[in-house]
Structure formats: C-alpha cells, structure tokens
C-alpha positions in Angstrom: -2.2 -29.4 -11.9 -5.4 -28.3 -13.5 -8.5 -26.8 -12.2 -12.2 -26.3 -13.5 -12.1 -22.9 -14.9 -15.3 -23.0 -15.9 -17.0 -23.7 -12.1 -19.4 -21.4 -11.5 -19.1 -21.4 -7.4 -15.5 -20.8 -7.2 -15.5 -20.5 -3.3 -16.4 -24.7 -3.4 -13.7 -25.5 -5.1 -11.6 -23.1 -2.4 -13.6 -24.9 0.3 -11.7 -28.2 -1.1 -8.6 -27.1 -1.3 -8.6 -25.7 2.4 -9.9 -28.9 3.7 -7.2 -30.7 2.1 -4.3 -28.3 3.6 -3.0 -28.0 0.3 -0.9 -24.7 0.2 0.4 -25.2 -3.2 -3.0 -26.0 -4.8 -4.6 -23.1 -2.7 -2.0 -20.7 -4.1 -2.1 -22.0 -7.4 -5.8 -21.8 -7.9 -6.2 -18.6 -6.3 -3.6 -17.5 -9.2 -6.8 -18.5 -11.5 -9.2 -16.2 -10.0 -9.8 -12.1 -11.1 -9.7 -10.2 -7.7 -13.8 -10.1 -8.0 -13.8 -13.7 -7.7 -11.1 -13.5 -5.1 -13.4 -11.1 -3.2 -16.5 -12.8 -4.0 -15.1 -16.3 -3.0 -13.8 -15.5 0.1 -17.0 -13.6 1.1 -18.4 -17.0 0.5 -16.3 -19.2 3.3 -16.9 -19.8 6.7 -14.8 -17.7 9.1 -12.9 -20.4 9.8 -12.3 -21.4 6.6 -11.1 -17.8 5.9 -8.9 -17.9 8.8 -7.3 -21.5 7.3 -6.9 -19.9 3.7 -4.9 -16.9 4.9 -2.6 -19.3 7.4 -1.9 -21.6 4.3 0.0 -19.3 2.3 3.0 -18.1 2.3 2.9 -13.9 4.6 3.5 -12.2 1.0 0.8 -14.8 -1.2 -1.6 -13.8 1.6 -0.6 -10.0 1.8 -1.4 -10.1 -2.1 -5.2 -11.8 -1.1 -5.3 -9.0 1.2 -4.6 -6.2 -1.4 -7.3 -7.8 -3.8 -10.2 -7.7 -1.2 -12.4 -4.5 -0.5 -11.0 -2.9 3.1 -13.8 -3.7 5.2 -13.4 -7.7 4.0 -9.3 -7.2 4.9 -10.7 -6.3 7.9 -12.7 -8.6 8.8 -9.5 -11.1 7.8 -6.8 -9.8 9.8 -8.9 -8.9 12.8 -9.6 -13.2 13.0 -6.2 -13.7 13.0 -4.0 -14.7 15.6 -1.8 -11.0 16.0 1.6 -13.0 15.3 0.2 -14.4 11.8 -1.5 -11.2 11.4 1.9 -8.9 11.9 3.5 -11.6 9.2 1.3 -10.8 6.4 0.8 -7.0 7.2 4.9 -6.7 7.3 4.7 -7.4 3.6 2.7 -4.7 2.9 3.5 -1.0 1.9 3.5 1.3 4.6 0.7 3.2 3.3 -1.6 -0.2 2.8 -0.4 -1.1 6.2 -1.5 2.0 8.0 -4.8 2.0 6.1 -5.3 -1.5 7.4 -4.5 -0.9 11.0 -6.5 2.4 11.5 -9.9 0.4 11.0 -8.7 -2.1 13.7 -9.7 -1.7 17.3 -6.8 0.0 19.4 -6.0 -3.3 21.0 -5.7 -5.3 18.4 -3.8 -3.0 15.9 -1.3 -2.7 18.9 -1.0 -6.3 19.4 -0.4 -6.3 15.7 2.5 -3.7 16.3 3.9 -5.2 18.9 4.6 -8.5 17.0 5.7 -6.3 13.5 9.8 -6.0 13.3 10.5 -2.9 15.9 11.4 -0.2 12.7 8.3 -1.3 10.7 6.2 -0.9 13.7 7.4 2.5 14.6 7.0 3.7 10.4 3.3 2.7 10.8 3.2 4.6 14.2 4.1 7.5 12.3 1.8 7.1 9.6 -1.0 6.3 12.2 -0.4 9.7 13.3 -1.4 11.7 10.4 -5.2 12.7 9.9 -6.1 10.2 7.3 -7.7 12.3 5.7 -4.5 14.2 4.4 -1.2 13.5 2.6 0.4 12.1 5.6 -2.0 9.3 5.8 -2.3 8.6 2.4 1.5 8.9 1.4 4.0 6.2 0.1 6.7 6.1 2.5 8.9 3.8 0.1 10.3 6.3 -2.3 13.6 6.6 -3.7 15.6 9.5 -2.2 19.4 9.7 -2.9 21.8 12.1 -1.1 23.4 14.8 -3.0 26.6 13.9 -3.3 26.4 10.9 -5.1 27.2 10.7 -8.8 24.8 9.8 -11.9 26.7 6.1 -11.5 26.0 5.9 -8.0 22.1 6.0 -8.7 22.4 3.8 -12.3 24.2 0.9 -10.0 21.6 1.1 -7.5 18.9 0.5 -10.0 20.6 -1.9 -11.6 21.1 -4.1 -8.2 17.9 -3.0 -6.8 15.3 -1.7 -8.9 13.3 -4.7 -9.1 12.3 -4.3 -5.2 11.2 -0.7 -5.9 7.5 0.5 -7.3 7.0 1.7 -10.8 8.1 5.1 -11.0 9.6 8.3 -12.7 11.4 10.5 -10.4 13.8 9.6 -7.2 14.4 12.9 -5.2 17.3 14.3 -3.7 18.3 14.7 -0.1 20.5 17.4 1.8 22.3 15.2 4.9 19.5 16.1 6.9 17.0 14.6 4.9 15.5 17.4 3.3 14.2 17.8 -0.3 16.4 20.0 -2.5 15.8 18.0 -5.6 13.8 15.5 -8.3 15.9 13.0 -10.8 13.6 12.6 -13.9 15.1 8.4 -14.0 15.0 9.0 -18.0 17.7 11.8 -17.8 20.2 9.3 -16.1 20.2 7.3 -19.5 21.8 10.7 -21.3 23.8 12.1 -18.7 27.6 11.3 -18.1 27.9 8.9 -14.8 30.6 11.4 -13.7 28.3 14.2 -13.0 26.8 14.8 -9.6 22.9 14.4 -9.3 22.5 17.6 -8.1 24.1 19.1 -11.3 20.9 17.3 -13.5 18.0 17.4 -10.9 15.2 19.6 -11.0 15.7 22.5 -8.5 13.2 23.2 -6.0 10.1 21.0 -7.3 6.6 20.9 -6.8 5.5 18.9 -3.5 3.2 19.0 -0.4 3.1 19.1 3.5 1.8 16.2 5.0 -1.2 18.3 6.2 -2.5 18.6 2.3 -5.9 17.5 2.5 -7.4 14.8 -0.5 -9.6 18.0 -2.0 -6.2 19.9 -2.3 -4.5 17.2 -3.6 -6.9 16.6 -6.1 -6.4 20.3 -7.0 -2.9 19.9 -7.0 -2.8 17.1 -9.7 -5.7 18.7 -11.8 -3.0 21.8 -12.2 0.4 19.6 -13.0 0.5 16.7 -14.8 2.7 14.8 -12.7 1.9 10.6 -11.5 3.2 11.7 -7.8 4.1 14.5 -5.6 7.0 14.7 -3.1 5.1 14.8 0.2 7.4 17.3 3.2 7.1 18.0 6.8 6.9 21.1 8.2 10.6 21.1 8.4 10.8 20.4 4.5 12.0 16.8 5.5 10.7 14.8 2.7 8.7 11.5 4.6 7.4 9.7 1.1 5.5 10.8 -2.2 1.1 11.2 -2.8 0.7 8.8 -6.1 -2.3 10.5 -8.5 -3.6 7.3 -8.7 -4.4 7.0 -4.7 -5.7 10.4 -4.6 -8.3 9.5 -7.0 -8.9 6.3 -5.2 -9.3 8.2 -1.8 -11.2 10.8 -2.8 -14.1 8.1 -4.8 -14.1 6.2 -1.5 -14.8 9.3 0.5 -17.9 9.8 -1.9 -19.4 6.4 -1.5 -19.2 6.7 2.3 -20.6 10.1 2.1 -23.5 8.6 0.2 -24.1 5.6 2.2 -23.6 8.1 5.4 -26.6 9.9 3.7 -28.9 6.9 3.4 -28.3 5.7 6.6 -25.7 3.6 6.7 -22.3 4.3 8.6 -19.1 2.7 8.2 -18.6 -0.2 10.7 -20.1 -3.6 11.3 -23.1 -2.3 9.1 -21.2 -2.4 6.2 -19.4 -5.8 7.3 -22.4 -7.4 7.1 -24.3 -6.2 4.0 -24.4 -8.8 1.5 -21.6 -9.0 -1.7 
C-alpha cells in the first residue's frame, strides 16, 4: 500500500479514506503524517468526518490521534463522541492525559464518560479530577513503579524483564512500606551491579526528594531548577506516594499557562473562543 507523500492537502486524501471505511488504510496513512499534519488534517474534516475517523480505529490507534492533537481539538473530538466509544479510547490513555482530558468536558458528559470507563479506572480519574489542576496532583503520573520493601533485587529484575515493555521510560522505581508509603527510590542502573540476593531496601536511596500533591507548577519548576532529577515522587499528606511530577510536564504546564495568560490578556479566554479560531 502506497500513498502520495508528496500531496499537499493531506486532509483530502483522509477524506478518501474515511469514505471508503478503510480502517487499515486510515491507520496506515495516518502512520505517514508528523503530528502537525495530523493536527492540521483533522482540523480540516467535517465533524462528521472527524467523528468516522476516530470510530475506525482501533481505542489505542485513536488514543494515539488523540495525544498528537492540541487539547482544545481532543476536545472538540471526544465531546462528538458517543460516551461508550469515547470511554474506549480515553481507557487507553495515562491517567494523567485522561484527567486533563475530562476536566475540559462539561460535568455531564465527562460523567457519562466515567460511567462507561472500567469501574477502577473511573474511580483513579475521580481522584485525579479532584486535585487543583493547577498543582502536582493534577498534573502527576499515576503509573509509576513502586515495589514493597521486602522484595529482593531479583524480585524487581524479573519484573522488568516480564513487564517492562508496558511501563514508561524511566530511572527510578520507589519503594513502599505495606501501607503504601514512600521510604525509598531504586536508581534501575544499580540493580545491574547489585547481588539479586539483597533486599531493595538495602540499595535504595533513603528518604528522597519528592512533593505533596498540593505543590503548585511555579514550585515545581523551582523544585527541578534546584535538583537535576527527570521526575519527582509526588506524596499525600499522609506520605502515601499517589504517582511521580515528570520535568518534562512541568515545563509543558507551566508554557501552556503563559500562552493562556497572554491570550487572557488580549482578550481572548479559554473556551469555544479558542475552539473556533482558525489553525
């Protein structure tokens, strides 16, 4: 299967594609795009053809369209979704892209959204919907790694080895007490040079940096400016650890909160203002 690389209206060629209910070709050519000319295409299609291109793929090709698109166009996606179709996609989602996504839904329909989501998934985004958003809870990764302290250096080398093409790119795991609370960080390197006898917490970095979920974005971004660290155990109150603050999403946060600053400033709010403004 080949396609026209070099056509210069990209969202014509999708228009094809959609009208011929081609899931395979759909997902193949959108595998030939850059996510600008993902964005840009899909700006360029009728509702209802956006609403066709999203039900064609497969929930996690069309969770991936989803993460390539500028929020307030994976808004204006979901929301035209039916809530089942919608819940499939969002499922495949991290938490923290999941929460994001739901906050700038209406009430109604980011419930009916939750309601169709697998009952624990639902309740993990409740609990992320909770958190000002404008803090670590609301801009956490809930899918770290977190061992308990009793296991062995094996333990966590056999669980990598099964597993660790499911989990994020990452450096540390952190250690548990059976009450879910952070005693500990595992640099993954040191596992390489440490006998698989040993227990984790005999190698694992006592007491280590992290932050409540009430840090807000201009303390985070204080916090990485003074360690040089790509993520930051994120505690409760309670020292419970509930996910980790990546560097990267900080600065991402923190830019966003600028540009709507700025457009705040020239007149222009967040809502169906911004939906509308031309790509």
């Amino acid at each position: 299967m080949s396609f026209n690389n070099s056509f210069e209206e990209p969202w014509k060629e999708l228009e094809e594609i959609i009208k011929l209910s081609d899931s395979t070709q759909l997902e193949a050519y959108l595998n030939t795009l850059t996510p600008s000319e993902t964005a840009l295409s899909i700006s360029r299609l009728s509702q209802e053809d956006q609403t066709n291109l999203l039900m064609l793929l497969k929930p996690t090709e069309a969770a991936h369209v989803i993460e390539e698109v500028s929020d307030t166009q994976a808004v204006g996606l979901i929301e035209d979704l039916p809530p089942d179709q919608a819940a499939n996609i969002i499922d495949e989602m991290a938490g923290d892209q999941q929460a994001d996504l739901l906050a700038e839904l209406k009430t109604e329909e980011a419930e009916a959204i939750l309601l169709e989501m697998p009952a624990q998934a639902a309740e993990d985004v409740r609990e992320l919907l909770a958190y000002p958003p404008d803090a670590a809870g609301g801009l956490m990764v809930t899918e770290c790694l977190a061992y308990s302290g009793d296991l062995q250096v094996s333990n966590i080398i056999e669980d990598l080895s099964e597993n660790g093409e499911t989990y994020y790119d990452m450096e540390y795991a952190y250690v548990t007490s059976d009450k879910g609370k952070l005693i500990g960080a595992l640099r993954l390197h040191d596992l390489l040079f440490k006998s698989q006898l040993r227990s984790i917490t005999d190698i694992m970095i006592k007491n280590p940096y992290r932050v409540r979920v009430d840090t807000t974005f201009d303390e985070l971004q204080q916090f990485f400016d003074q360690h040089d660290l790509f993520e930051a155990p994120v505690v409760d109150e309670t020292n419970r650890l509930m996910g980790v603050a990546l560097r990267s999403d900080v600065k991402e946060a923190i830019g966003k909160q600028s540009d709507t600053t700025f457009l705040q400033s020239s007149g222009i709010v967040a809502g169906e203002e911004l939906r509308e403004m031309p790509v």
